[in-house]
N, C-alpha and C positions, 0 to 999 in steps of 0.2 A: 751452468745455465745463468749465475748473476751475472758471469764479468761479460765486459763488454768486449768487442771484436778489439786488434791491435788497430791503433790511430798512426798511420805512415806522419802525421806532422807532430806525434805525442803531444798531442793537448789535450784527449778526452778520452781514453786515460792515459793519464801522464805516467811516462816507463820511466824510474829511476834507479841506479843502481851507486849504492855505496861502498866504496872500497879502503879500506882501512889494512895496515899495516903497522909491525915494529922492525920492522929491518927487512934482510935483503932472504929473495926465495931459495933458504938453504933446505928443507924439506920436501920432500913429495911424498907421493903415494905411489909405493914400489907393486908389481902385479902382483904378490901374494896380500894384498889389502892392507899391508903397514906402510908405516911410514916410516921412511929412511932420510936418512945425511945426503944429499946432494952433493955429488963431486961437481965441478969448474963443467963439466959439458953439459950437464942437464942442469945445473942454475940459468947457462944461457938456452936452454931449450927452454926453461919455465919463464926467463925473462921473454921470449920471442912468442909463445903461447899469450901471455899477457897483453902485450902487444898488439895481437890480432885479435884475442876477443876484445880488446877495449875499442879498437878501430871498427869491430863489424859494429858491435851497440852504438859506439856515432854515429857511424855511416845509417843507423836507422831509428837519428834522433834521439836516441834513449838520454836523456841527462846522467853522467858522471860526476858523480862526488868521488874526490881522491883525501885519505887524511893517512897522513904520517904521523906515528905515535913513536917518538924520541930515537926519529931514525937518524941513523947519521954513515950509513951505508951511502957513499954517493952516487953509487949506479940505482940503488934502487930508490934511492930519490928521485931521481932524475926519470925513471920508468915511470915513476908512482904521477910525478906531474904530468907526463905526458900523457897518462892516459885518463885523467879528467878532461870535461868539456872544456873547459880555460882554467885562464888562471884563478878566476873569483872562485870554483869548485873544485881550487886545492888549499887544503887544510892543511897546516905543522901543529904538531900539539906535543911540547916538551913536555907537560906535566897533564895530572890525570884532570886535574882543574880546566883546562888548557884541551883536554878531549870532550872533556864535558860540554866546554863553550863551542866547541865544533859542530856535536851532533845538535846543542840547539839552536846554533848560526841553520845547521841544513834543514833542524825538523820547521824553527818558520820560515823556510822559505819553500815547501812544502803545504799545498793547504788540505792535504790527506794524504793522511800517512799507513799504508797498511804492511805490515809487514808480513813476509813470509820465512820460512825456512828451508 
Protein backbone atom coordinates (compact mmCIF):
# COMPACT_ATOMS: atom_id res chain seq x y z
CA UNK A 1 0.00 0.00 0.00
CA UNK A 2 3.18 2.76 0.16
CA UNK A 3 4.48 2.23 -3.19
CA UNK A 4 3.28 4.15 -5.72
CA UNK A 5 1.59 2.69 -9.08
CA UNK A 6 4.55 2.08 -12.05
CA UNK A 7 5.12 5.69 -14.00
CA UNK A 8 5.13 4.36 -18.01
CA UNK A 9 7.73 7.85 -18.23
CA UNK A 10 9.81 6.45 -14.87
CA UNK A 11 10.02 9.73 -13.17
CA UNK A 12 7.73 9.28 -10.21
CA UNK A 13 8.90 6.44 -9.26
CA UNK A 14 11.92 6.33 -10.89
CA UNK A 15 12.67 2.21 -11.89
CA UNK A 16 16.29 1.62 -11.76
CA UNK A 17 18.06 -1.37 -12.27
CA UNK A 18 21.83 -2.08 -11.61
CA UNK A 19 23.73 -4.73 -13.21
CA UNK A 20 27.20 -5.67 -12.18
CA UNK A 21 29.31 -8.27 -13.31
CA UNK A 22 33.12 -10.10 -13.24
CA UNK A 23 33.24 -12.00 -16.31
CA UNK A 24 31.31 -13.83 -18.75
CA UNK A 25 27.82 -16.02 -17.91
CA UNK A 26 29.56 -19.39 -17.26
CA UNK A 27 27.12 -20.39 -14.32
CA UNK A 28 23.47 -21.02 -14.13
CA UNK A 29 20.90 -22.52 -12.05
CA UNK A 30 20.57 -26.09 -13.29
CA UNK A 31 16.46 -27.51 -12.47
CA UNK A 32 17.43 -29.54 -9.44
CA UNK A 33 18.25 -25.89 -7.79
CA UNK A 34 22.21 -25.86 -8.06
CA UNK A 35 24.24 -24.30 -9.77
CA UNK A 36 26.26 -25.76 -12.64
CA UNK A 37 29.41 -24.93 -15.30
CA UNK A 38 27.67 -23.75 -18.46
CA UNK A 39 28.67 -25.55 -21.59
CA UNK A 40 29.19 -22.89 -24.97
CA UNK A 41 25.15 -23.47 -25.77
CA UNK A 42 23.57 -22.38 -22.65
CA UNK A 43 26.30 -19.41 -21.89
CA UNK A 44 24.58 -18.23 -25.37
CA UNK A 45 21.14 -18.96 -24.09
CA UNK A 46 22.05 -16.86 -20.89
CA UNK A 47 23.84 -14.27 -22.98
CA UNK A 48 20.40 -13.99 -25.33
CA UNK A 49 18.05 -14.19 -21.86
CA UNK A 50 20.25 -10.98 -20.92
CA UNK A 51 19.59 -9.53 -23.90
CA UNK A 52 15.83 -9.43 -23.74
CA UNK A 53 15.42 -8.69 -20.34
CA UNK A 54 17.63 -5.73 -20.72
CA UNK A 55 15.62 -4.61 -23.79
CA UNK A 56 12.08 -5.24 -22.22
CA UNK A 57 13.26 -2.86 -18.96
CA UNK A 58 14.24 -0.15 -21.78
CA UNK A 59 11.59 -0.61 -23.67
CA UNK A 60 9.64 0.49 -20.28
CA UNK A 61 11.97 3.30 -19.49
CA UNK A 62 13.54 1.47 -16.47
CA UNK A 63 17.13 3.20 -16.31
CA UNK A 64 20.17 0.64 -16.76
CA UNK A 65 23.37 0.91 -14.97
CA UNK A 66 25.88 -1.61 -16.51
CA UNK A 67 29.41 -2.12 -14.31
CA UNK A 68 32.08 -4.46 -15.24
CA UNK A 69 34.23 -5.46 -12.32
CA UNK A 70 37.92 -6.51 -14.07
CA UNK A 71 36.17 -8.21 -16.90
CA UNK A 72 38.07 -8.87 -19.69
CA UNK A 73 35.76 -11.60 -21.30
CA UNK A 74 35.09 -9.52 -24.55
CA UNK A 75 31.68 -11.01 -25.42
CA UNK A 76 30.57 -10.36 -22.16
CA UNK A 77 31.72 -6.95 -22.30
CA UNK A 78 30.36 -6.23 -25.01
CA UNK A 79 26.61 -7.73 -23.81
CA UNK A 80 27.32 -5.96 -20.49
CA UNK A 81 27.42 -2.41 -22.65
CA UNK A 82 24.72 -3.04 -24.55
CA UNK A 83 22.52 -3.54 -22.13
CA UNK A 84 22.85 -0.30 -20.20
CA UNK A 85 20.64 2.78 -21.11
CA UNK A 86 23.92 4.38 -22.97
CA UNK A 87 27.18 4.79 -22.70
CA UNK A 88 27.25 7.30 -19.52
CA UNK A 89 25.44 4.09 -17.60
CA UNK A 90 28.22 1.81 -18.37
CA UNK A 91 30.74 1.54 -15.72
CA UNK A 92 34.59 -0.46 -15.97
CA UNK A 93 35.95 -0.84 -12.61
CA UNK A 94 39.55 -2.65 -12.79
CA UNK A 95 40.03 -2.32 -9.21
CA UNK A 96 37.82 -2.51 -5.98
CA UNK A 97 38.52 1.33 -5.56
CA UNK A 98 37.42 1.77 -9.10
CA UNK A 99 33.94 -0.16 -8.17
CA UNK A 100 33.65 1.71 -5.29
CA UNK A 101 33.75 5.07 -7.52
CA UNK A 102 31.12 3.54 -9.67
CA UNK A 103 28.38 2.73 -7.18
CA UNK A 104 28.92 6.40 -5.91
CA UNK A 105 29.14 7.90 -9.75
CA UNK A 106 25.38 5.96 -9.74
CA UNK A 107 24.25 6.39 -5.98
CA UNK A 108 24.40 10.45 -6.82
CA UNK A 109 22.93 10.34 -9.59
CA UNK A 110 20.13 8.86 -7.97
CA UNK A 111 18.13 11.14 -5.54
CA UNK A 112 16.68 7.99 -3.64
CA UNK A 113 17.91 5.11 -3.46
CA UNK A 114 15.94 2.08 -2.01
CA UNK A 115 17.01 -0.97 -2.31
CA UNK A 116 15.51 -4.28 -2.53
CA UNK A 117 16.62 -7.93 -2.68
Amino acid sequence: TEGKPYDKNNKEPCKTIVLMTDGANTLYANTSGGIAVANATQVAVTYSDQVRVCDYAKSKNIEIYAIGFDVTDATALAKLKACATDDQHYLYAKSSADLINAFETIGGKLSKVRLTG
